[in-house]
mmCIF file as gemmi writes it, N, C-alpha and C atoms, coordinates in Angstrom:
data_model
loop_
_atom_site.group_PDB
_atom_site.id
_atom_site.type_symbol
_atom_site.label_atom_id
_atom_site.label_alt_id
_atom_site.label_comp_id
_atom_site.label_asym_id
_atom_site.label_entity_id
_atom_site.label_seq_id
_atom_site.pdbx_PDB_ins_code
_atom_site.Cartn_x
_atom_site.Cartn_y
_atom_site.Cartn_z
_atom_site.occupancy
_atom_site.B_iso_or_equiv
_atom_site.pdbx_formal_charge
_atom_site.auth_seq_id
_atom_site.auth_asym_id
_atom_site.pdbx_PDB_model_num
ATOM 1 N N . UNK Axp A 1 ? 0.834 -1.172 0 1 0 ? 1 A 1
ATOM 2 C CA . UNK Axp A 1 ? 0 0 0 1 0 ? 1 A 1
ATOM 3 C C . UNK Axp A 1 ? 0.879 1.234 0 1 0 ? 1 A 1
ATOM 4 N N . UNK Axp A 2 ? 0.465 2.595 -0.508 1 0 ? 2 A 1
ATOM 5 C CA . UNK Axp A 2 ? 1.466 3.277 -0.841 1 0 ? 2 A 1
ATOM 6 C C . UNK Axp A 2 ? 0.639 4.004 -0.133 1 0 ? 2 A 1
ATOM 7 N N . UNK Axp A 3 ? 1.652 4.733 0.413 1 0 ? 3 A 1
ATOM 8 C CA . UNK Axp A 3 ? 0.961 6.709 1.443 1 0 ? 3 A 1
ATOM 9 C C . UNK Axp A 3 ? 0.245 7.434 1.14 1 0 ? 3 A 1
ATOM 10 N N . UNK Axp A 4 ? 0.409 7.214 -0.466 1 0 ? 4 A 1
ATOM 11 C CA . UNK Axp A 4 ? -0.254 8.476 -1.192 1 0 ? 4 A 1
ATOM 12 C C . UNK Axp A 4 ? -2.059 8.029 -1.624 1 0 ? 4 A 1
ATOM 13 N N . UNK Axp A 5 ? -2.59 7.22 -0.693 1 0 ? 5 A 1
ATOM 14 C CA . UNK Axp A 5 ? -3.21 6.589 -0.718 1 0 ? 5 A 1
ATOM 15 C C . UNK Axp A 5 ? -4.535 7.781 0.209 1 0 ? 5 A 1
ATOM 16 N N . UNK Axp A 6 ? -3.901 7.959 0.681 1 0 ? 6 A 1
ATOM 17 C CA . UNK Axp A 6 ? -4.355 9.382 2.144 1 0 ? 6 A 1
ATOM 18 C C . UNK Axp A 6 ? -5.643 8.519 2.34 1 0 ? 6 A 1
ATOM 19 N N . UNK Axp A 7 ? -5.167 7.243 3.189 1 0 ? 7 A 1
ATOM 20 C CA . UNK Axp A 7 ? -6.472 6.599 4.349 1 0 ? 7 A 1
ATOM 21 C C . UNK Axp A 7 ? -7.467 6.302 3.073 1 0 ? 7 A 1
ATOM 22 N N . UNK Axp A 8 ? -7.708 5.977 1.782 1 0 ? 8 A 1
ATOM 23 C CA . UNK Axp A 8 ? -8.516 5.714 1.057 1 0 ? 8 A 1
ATOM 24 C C . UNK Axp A 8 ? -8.716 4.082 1.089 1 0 ? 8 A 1
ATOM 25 N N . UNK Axp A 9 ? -7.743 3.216 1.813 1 0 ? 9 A 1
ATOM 26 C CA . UNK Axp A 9 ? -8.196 1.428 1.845 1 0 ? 9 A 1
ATOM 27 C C . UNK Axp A 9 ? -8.717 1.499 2.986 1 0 ? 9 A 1
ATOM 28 N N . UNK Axp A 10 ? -9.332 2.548 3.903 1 0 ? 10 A 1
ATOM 29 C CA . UNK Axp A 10 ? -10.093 2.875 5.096 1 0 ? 10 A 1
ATOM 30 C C . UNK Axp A 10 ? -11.912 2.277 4.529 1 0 ? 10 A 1
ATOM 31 N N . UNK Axp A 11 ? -12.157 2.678 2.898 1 0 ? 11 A 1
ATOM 32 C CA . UNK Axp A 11 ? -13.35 3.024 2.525 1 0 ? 11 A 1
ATOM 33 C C . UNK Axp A 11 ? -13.801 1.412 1.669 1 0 ? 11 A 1
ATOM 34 N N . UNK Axp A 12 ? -12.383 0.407 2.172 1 0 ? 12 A 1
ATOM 35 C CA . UNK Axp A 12 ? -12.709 -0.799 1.768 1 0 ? 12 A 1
ATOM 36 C C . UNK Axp A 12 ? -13.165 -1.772 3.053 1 0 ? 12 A 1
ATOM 37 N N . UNK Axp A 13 ? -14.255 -3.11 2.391 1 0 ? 13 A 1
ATOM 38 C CA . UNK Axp A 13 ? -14.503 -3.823 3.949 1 0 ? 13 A 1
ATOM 39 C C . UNK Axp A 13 ? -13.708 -4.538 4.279 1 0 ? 13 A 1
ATOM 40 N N . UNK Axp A 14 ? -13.759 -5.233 5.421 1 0 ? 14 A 1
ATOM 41 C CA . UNK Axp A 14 ? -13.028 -6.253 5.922 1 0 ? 14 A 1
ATOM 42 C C . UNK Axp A 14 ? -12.873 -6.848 4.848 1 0 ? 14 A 1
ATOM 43 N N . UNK Axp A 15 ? -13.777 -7.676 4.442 1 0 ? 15 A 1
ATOM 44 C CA . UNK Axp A 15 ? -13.582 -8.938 3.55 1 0 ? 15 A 1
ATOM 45 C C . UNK Axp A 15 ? -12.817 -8.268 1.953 1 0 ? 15 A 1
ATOM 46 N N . UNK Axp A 16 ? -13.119 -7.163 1.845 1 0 ? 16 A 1
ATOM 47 C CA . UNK Axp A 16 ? -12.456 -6.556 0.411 1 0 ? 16 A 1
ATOM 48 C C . UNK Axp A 16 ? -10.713 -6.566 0.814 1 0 ? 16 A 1
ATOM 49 N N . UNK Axp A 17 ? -10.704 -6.341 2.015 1 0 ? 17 A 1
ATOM 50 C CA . UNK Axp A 17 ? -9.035 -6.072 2.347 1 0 ? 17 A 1
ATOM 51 C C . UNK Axp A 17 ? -8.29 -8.019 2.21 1 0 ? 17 A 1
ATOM 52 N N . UNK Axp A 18 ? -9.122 -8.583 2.916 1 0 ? 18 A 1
ATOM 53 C CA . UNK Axp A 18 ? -8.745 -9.837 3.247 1 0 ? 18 A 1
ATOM 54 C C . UNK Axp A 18 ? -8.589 -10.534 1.182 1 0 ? 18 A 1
ATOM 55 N N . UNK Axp A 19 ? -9.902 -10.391 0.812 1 0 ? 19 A 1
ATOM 56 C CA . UNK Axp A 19 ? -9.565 -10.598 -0.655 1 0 ? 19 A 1
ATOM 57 C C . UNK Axp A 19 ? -7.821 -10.485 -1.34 1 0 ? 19 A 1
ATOM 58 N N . UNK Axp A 20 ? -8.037 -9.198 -1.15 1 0 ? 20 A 1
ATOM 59 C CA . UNK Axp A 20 ? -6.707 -8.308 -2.118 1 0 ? 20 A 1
ATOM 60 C C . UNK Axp A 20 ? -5.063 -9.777 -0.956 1 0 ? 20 A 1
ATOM 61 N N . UNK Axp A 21 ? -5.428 -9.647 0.178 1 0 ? 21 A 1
ATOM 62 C CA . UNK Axp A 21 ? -4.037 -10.458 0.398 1 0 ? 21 A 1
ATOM 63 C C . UNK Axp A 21 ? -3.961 -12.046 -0.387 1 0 ? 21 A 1
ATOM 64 N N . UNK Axp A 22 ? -5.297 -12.452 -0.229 1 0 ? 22 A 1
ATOM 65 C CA . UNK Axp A 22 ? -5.5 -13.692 -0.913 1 0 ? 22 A 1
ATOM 66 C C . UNK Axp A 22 ? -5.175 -13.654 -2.187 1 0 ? 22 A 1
ATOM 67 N N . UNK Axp A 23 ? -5.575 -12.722 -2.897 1 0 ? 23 A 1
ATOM 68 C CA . UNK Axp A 23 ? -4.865 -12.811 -4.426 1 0 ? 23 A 1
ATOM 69 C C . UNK Axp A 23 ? -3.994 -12.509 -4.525 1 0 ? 23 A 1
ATOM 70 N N . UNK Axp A 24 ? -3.183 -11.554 -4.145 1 0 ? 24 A 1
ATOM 71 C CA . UNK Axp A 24 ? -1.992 -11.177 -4.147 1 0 ? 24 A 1
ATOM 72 C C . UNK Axp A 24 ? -0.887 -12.994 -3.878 1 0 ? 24 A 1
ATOM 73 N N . UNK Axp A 25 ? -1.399 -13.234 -2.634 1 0 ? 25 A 1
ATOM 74 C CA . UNK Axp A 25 ? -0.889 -14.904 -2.506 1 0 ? 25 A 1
ATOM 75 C C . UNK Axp A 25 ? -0.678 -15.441 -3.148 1 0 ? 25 A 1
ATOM 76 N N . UNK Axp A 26 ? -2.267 -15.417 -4.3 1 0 ? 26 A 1
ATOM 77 C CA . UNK Axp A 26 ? -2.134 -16.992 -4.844 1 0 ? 26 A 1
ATOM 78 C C . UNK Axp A 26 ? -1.469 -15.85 -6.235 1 0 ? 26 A 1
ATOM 79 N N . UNK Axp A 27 ? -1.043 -14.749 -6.578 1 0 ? 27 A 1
ATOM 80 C CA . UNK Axp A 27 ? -0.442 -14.397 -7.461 1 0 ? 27 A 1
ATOM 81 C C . UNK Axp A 27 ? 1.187 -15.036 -7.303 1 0 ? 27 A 1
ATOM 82 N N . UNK Axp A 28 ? 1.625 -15.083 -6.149 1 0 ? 28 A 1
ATOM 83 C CA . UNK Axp A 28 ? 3.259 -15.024 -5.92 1 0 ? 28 A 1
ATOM 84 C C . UNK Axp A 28 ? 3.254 -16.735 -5.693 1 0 ? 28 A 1
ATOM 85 N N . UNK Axp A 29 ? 2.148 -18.236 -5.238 1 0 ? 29 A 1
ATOM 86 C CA . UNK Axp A 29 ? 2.228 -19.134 -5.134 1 0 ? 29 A 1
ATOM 87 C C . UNK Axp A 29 ? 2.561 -19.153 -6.777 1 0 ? 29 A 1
ATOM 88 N N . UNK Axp A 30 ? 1.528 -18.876 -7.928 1 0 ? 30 A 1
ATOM 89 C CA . UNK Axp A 30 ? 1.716 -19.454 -9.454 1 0 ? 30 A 1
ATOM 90 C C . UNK Axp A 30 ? 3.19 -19.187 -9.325 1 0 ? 30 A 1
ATOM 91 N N . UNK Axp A 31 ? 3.733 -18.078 -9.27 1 0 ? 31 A 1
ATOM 92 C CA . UNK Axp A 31 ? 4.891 -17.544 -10.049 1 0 ? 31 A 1
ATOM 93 C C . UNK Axp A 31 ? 5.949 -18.272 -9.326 1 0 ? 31 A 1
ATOM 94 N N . UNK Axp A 32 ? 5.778 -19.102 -8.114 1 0 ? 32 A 1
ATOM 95 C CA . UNK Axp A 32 ? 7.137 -20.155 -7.674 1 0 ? 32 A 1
ATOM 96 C C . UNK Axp A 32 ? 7.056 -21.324 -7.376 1 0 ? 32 A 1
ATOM 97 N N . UNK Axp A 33 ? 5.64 -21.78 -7.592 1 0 ? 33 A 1
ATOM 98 C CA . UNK Axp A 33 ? 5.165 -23.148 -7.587 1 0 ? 33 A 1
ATOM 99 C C . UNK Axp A 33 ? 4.236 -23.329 -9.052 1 0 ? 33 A 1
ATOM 100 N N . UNK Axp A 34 ? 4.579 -24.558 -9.998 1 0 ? 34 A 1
ATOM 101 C CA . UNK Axp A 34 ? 4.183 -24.21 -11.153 1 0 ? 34 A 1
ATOM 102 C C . UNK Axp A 34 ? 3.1 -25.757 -10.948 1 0 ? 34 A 1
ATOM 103 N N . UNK Axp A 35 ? 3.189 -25.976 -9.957 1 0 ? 35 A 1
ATOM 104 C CA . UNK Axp A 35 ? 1.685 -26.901 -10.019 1 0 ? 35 A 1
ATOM 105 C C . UNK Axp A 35 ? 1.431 -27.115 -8.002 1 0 ? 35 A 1
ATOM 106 N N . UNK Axp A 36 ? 0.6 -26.19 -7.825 1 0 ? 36 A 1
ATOM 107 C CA . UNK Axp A 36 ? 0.375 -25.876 -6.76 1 0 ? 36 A 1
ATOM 108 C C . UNK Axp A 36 ? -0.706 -26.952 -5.696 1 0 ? 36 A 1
ATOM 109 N N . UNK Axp A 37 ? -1.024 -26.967 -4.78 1 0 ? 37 A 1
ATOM 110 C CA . UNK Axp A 37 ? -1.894 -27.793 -4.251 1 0 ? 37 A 1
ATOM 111 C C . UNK Axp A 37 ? -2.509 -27.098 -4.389 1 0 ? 37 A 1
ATOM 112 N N . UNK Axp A 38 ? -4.21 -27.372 -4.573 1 0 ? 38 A 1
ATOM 113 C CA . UNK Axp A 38 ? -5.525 -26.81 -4.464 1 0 ? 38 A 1
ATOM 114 C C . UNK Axp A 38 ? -5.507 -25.777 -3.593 1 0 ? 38 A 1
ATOM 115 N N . UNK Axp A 39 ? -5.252 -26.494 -2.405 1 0 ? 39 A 1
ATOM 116 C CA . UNK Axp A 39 ? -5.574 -25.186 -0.626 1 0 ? 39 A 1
ATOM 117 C C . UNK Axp A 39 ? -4.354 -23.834 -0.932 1 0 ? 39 A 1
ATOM 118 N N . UNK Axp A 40 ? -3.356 -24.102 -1.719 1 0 ? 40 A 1
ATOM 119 C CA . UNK Axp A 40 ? -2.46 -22.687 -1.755 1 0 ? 40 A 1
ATOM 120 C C . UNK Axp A 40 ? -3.294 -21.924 -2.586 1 0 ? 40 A 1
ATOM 121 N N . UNK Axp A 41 ? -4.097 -22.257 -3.419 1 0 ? 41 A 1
ATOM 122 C CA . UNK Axp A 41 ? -4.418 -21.547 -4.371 1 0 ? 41 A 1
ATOM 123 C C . UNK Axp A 41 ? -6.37 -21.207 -4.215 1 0 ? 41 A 1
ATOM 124 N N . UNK Axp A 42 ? -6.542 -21.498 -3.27 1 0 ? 42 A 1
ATOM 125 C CA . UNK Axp A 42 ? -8.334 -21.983 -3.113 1 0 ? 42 A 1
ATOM 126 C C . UNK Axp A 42 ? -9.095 -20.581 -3.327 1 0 ? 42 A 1
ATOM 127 N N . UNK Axp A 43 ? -10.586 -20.08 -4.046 1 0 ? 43 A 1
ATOM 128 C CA . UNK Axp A 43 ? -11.003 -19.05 -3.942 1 0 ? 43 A 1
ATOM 129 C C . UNK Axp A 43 ? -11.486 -18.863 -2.555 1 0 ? 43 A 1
ATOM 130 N N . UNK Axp A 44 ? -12.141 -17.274 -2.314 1 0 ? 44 A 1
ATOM 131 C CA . UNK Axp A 44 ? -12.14 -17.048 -0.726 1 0 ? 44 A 1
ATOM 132 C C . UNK Axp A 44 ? -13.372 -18.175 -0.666 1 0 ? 44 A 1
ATOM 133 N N . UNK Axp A 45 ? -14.341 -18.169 -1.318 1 0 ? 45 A 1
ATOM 134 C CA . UNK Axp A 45 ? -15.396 -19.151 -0.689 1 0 ? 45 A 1
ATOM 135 C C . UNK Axp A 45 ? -15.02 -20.092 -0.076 1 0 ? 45 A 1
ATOM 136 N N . UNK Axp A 46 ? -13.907 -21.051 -0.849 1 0 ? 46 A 1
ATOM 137 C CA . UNK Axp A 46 ? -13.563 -21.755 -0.392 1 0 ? 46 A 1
ATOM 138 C C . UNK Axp A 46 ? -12.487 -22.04 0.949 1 0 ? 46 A 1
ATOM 139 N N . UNK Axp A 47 ? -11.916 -21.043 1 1 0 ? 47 A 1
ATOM 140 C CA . UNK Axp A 47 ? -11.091 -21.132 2.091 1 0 ? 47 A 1
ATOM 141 C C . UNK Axp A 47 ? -11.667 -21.418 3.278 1 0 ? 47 A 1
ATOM 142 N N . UNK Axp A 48 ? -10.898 -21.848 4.721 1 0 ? 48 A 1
ATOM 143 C CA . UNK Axp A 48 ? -11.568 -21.878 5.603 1 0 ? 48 A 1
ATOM 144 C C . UNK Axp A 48 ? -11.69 -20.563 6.265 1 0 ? 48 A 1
ATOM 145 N N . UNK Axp A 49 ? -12.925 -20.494 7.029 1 0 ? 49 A 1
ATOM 146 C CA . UNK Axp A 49 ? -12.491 -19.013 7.943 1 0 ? 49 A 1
ATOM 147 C C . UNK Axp A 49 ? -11.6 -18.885 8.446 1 0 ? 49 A 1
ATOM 148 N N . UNK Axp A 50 ? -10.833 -19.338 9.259 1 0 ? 50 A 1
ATOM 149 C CA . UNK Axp A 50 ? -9.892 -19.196 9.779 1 0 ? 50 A 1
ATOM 150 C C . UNK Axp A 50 ? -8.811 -17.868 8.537 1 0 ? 50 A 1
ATOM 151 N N . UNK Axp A 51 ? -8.734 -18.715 7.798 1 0 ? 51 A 1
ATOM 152 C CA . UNK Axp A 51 ? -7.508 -18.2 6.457 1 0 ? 51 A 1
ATOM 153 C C . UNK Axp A 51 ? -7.935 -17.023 6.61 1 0 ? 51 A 1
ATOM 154 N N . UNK Axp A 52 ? -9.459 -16.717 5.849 1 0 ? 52 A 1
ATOM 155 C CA . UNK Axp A 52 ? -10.073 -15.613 5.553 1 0 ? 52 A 1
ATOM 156 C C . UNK Axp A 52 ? -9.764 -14.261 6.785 1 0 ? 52 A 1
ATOM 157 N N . UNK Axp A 53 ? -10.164 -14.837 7.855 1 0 ? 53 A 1
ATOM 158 C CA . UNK Axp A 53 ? -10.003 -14.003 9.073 1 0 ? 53 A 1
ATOM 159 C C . UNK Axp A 53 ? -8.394 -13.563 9.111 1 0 ? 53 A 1
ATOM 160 N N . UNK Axp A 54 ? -7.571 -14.328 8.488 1 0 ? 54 A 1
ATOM 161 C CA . UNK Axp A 54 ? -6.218 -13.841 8.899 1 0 ? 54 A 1
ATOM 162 C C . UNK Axp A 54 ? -5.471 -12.811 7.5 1 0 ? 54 A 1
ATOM 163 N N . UNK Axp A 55 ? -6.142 -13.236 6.59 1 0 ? 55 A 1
ATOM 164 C CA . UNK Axp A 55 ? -5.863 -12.438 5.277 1 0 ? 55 A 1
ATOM 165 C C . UNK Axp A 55 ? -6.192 -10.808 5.829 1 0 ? 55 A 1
ATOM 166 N N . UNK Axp A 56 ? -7.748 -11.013 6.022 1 0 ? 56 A 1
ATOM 167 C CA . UNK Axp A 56 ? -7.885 -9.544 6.682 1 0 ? 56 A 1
ATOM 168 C C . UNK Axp A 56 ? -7.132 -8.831 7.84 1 0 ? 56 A 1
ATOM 169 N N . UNK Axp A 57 ? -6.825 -10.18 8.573 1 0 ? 57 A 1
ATOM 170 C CA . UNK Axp A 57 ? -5.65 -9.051 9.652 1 0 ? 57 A 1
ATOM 171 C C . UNK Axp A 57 ? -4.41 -9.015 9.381 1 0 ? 57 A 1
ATOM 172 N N . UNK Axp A 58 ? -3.342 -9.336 8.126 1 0 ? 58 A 1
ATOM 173 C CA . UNK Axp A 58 ? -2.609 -9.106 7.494 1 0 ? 58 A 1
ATOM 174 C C . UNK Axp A 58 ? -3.006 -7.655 6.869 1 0 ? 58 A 1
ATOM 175 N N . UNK Axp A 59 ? -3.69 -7.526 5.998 1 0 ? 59 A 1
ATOM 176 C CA . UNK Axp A 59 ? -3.866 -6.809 5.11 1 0 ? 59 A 1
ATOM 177 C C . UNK Axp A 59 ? -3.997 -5.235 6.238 1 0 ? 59 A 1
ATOM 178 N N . UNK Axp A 60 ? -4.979 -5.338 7.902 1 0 ? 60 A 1
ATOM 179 C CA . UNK Axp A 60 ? -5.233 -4.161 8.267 1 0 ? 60 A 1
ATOM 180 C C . UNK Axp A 60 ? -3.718 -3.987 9.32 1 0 ? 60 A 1
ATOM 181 N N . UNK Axp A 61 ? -3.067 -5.002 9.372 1 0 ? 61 A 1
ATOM 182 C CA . UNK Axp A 61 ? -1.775 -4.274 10.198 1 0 ? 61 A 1
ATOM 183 C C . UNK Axp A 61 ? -0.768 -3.619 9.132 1 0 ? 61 A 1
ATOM 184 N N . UNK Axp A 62 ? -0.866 -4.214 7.844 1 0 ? 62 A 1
ATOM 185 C CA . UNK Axp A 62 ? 0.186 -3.403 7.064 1 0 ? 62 A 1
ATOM 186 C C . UNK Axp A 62 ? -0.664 -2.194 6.716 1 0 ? 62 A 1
ATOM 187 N N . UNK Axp A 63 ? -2.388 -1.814 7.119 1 0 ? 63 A 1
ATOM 188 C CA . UNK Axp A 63 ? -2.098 -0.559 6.953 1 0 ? 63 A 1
ATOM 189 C C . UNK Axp A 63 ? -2.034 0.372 8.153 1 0 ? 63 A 1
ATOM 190 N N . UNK Axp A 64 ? -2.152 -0.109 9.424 1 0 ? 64 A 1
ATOM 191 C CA . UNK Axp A 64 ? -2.035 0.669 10.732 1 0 ? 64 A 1
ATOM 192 C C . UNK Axp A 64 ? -0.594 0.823 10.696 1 0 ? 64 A 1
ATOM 193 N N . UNK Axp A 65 ? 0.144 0.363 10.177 1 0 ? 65 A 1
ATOM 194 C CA . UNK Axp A 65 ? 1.739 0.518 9.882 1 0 ? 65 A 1
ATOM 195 C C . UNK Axp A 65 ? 2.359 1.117 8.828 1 0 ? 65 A 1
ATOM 196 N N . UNK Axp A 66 ? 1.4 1.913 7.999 1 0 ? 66 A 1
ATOM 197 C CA . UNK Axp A 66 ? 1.722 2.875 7.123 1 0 ? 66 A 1
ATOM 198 C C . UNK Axp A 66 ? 1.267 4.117 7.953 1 0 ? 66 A 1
């Protein structure tokens, strides 16, 4: 996330923030695993909550840390 952002991923939800880490993931799993297991790569439906719940608190400490 970049600064110049001025608090605008504030106006995204939980689950929109948690999304963006999940893809971002399964963007960097393709690019170093070229045949991945299912669960590295799973859509959010599918994930378990657990995952889901932690994508989003990834995603809101890197921005309380900008």
């Amino acid at each position: 996330m970049d600064r110049r952002d001025d608090g605008n991923t504030a106006k995204l939800t939980r689950e929109q923030k948690g999304r963006f880490v999940a893809t971002c993931w399964i963007g960097q799993i393709y690019k170093h695993i070229p045949d991945p297991k299912p669960a590295y790569v799973a859509d959010w439906a599918d994930m378990p909550e657990w995952q889901r719940e932690t994508d989003s608190d990834i995603f809101e400490r890197i921005e309380q840390d900008l």
